[in-house]
C-alpha positions in Angstrom: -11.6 25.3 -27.5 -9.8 22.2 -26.2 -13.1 20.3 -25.1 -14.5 21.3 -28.4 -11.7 20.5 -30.2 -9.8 17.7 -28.7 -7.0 17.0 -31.1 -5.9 20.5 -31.4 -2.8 21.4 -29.1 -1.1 24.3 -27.5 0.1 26.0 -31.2 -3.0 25.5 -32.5 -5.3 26.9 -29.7 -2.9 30.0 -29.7 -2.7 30.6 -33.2 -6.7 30.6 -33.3 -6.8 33.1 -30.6 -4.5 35.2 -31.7 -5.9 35.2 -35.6 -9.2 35.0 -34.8 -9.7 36.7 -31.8 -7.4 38.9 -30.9 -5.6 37.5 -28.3 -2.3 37.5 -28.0 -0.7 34.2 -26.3 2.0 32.4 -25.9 1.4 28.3 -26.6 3.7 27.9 -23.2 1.2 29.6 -21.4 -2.0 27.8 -23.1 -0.3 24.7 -22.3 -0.4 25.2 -18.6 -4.1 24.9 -18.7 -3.5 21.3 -21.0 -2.9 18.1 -20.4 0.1 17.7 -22.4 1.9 19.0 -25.5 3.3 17.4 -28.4 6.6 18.0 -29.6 7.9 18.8 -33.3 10.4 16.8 -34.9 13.2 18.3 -37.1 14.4 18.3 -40.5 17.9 18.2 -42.6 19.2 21.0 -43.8 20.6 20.7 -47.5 17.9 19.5 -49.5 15.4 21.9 -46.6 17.1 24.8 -47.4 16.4 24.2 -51.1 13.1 24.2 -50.6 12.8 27.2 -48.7 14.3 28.8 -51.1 12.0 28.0 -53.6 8.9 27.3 -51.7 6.4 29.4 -53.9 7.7 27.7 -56.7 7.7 23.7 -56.2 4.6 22.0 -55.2 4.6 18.7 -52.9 2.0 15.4 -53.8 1.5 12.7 -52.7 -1.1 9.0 -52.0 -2.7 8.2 -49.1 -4.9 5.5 -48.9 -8.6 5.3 -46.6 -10.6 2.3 -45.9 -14.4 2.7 -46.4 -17.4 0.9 -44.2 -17.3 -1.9 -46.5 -13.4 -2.5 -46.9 -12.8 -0.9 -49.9 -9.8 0.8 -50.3 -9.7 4.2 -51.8 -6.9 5.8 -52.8 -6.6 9.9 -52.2 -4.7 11.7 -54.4 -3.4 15.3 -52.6 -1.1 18.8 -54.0 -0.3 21.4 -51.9 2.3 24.8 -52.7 4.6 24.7 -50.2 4.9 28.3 -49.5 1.6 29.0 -48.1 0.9 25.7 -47.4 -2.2 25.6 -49.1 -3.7 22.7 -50.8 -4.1 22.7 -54.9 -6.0 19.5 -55.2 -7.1 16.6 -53.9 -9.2 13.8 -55.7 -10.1 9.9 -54.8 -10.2 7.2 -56.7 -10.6 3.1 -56.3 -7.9 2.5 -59.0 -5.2 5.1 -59.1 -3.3 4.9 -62.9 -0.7 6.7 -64.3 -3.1 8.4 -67.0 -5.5 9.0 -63.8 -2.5 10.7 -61.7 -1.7 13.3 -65.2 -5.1 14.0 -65.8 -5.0 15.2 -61.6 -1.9 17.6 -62.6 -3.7 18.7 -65.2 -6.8 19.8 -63.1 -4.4 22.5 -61.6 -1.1 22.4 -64.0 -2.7 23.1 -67.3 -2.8 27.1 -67.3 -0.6 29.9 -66.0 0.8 29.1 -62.9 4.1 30.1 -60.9 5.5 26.3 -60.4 8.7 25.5 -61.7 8.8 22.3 -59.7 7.1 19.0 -58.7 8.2 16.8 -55.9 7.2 13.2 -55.7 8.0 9.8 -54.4 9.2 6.6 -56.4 6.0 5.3 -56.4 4.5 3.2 -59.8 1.9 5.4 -60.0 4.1 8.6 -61.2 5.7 6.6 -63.7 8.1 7.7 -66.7 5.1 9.2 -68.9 3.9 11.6 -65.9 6.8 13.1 -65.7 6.7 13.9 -69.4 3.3 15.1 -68.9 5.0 17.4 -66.4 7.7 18.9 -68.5 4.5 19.5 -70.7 3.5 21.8 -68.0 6.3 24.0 -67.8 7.3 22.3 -64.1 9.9 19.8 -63.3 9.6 16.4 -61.4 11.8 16.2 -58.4 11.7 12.1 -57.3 13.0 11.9 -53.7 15.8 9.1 -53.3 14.7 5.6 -52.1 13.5 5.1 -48.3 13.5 9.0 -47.8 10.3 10.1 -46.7 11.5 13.5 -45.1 12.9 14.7 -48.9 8.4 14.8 -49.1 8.6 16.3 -45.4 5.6 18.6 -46.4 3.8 16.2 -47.7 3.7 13.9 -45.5 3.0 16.2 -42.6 0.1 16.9 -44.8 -1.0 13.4 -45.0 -0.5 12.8 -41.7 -2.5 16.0 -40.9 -5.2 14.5 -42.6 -5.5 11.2 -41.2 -5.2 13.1 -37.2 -7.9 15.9 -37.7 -9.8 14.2 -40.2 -10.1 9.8 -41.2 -8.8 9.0 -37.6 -12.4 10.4 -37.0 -14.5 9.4 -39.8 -15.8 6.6 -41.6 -16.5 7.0 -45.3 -19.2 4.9 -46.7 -18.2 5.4 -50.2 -15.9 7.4 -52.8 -18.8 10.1 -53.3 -18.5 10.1 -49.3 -14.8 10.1 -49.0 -14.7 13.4 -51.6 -17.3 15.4 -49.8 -15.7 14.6 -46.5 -11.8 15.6 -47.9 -13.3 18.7 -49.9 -14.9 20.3 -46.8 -11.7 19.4 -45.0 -9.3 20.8 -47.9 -12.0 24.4 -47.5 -11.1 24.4 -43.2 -7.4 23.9 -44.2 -7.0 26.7 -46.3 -9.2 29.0 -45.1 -9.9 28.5 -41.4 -6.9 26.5 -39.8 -4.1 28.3 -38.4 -0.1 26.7 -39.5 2.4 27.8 -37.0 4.8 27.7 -39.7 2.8 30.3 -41.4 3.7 32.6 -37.9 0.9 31.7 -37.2 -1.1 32.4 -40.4 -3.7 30.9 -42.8 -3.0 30.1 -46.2 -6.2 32.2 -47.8 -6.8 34.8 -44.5 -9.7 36.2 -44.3 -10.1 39.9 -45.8 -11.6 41.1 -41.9 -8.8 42.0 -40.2 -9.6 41.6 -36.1 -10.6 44.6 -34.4 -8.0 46.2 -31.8 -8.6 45.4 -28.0 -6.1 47.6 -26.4 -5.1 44.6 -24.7 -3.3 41.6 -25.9 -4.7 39.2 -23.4 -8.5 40.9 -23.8 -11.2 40.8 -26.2 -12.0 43.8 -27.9 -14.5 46.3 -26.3 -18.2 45.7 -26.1 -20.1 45.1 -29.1 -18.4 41.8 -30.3 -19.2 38.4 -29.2 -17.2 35.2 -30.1 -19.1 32.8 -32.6 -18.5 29.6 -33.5 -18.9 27.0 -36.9 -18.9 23.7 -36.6 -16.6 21.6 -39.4 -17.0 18.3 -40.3 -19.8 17.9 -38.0 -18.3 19.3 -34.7 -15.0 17.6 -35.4 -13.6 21.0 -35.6 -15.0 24.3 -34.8 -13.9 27.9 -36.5 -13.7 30.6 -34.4 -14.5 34.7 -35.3 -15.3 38.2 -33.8 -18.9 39.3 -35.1 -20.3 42.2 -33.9 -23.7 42.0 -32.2 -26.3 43.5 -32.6 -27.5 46.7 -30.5 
């Protein structure tokens, strides 16, 4: 998994084993056989605890910005619910508006939903009439304070997320590019990548639960092989139990 997967580290590799495969492993001892580890940051506690609190109910966005072949900047609109981590939307575009940015809420705001709250920078973009569109929804915006990127701590892990296991990788040749690129990222996020924060978990698991092996540290008994999928063209690889045949 590490020479397949090179930017993945110890969590990650033991979170895949142990949701995939079955095997139960502590990221200690996967780091032995690693070159290094990187270390987690931490986070306040006040306006944190507020958002634990109501994690299922406030959804995190934010704008990150990708350079194509040719120079052109493109501007990547991303949503994700806190709670399971899982991303709502995400959209590009060369010239990001303020009637652009509510149509994007809209996409994913417009219908029944369980959000009561919508945190965003102090950006131009989400100017006064977005957040009216908001109210409109039924959510209320949350603008972090000046020069406070950890009040968007989610986020921003998020973003940064996607820049390490995804555009540090690849160069998009143009906005049709960028989307397809993002949207089979935003599918291996949700449904394949493993979140330590999660316990570890993934934010849409898989209905096949992973057969008993008796064993923490072993496969299960004979019958199952380990497959692989590539994702993004061998940038990552998705791991699963499938049993072969006789």
């Amino acid at each position: 998994m590490h020479r397949e997967n090179p930017t993945w580290g110890e969590e990650r590799i033991a979170a895949e084993l142990k949701l995939k495969l079955g095997i139960e492993i502590s990221p200690r001892t996967v780091g032995r056989y690693l070159d290094s580890g990187q270390p987690r940051g931490g986070s306040g506690q006040r306006w944190a605890t507020f958002v634990r609190n109501h994690a299922k109910a406030v959804v995190a966005c934010d704008f990150l910005t990708c350079v194509t072949v040719n120079f052109r900047a493109l501007y990547v609109f991303v949503a994700m619910e806190i709670g399971p981590r899982r991303i709502l939307h995400m959209n590009v575009t060369e010239h990001p508006t303020a009637q652009w940015t509510t149509q994007q809420f809209r996409e994913f705001l417009a219908y029944d939903h369980q959000y009561r709250f919508v945190i965003h920078d102090r950006d131009g973009i989400f100017a006064p009439c977005v957040d009216q569109a908001l109210k409109g929804f039924g959510v209320r915006a949350l603008r972090t304070p000046v020069r406070t990127p950890t009040a968007n701590a989610f986020c921003e892990r998020l973003v940064g997320t996607i820049r390490r296991e995804c555009l540090d990788f690849l160069i998009p040749l143009n906005e049709r590019h960028l989307r397809r690129i993002l949207a089979e990222f935003v599918v291996h996020y949700n449904r394949g990548r493993p979140h330590s924060s999660l316990g570890p978990g993934i934010p849409e698991p898989p209905q096949a639960s992973v057969p008993a092996s008796g064993h923490r540290h072993k496969l299960p008994p004979e019958g199952y092989g380990v497959k692989s999928t590539p994702v993004l063209g061998g940038l990552h690889h998705e791991y699963r139990l499938e049993k072969e045949a006789a």
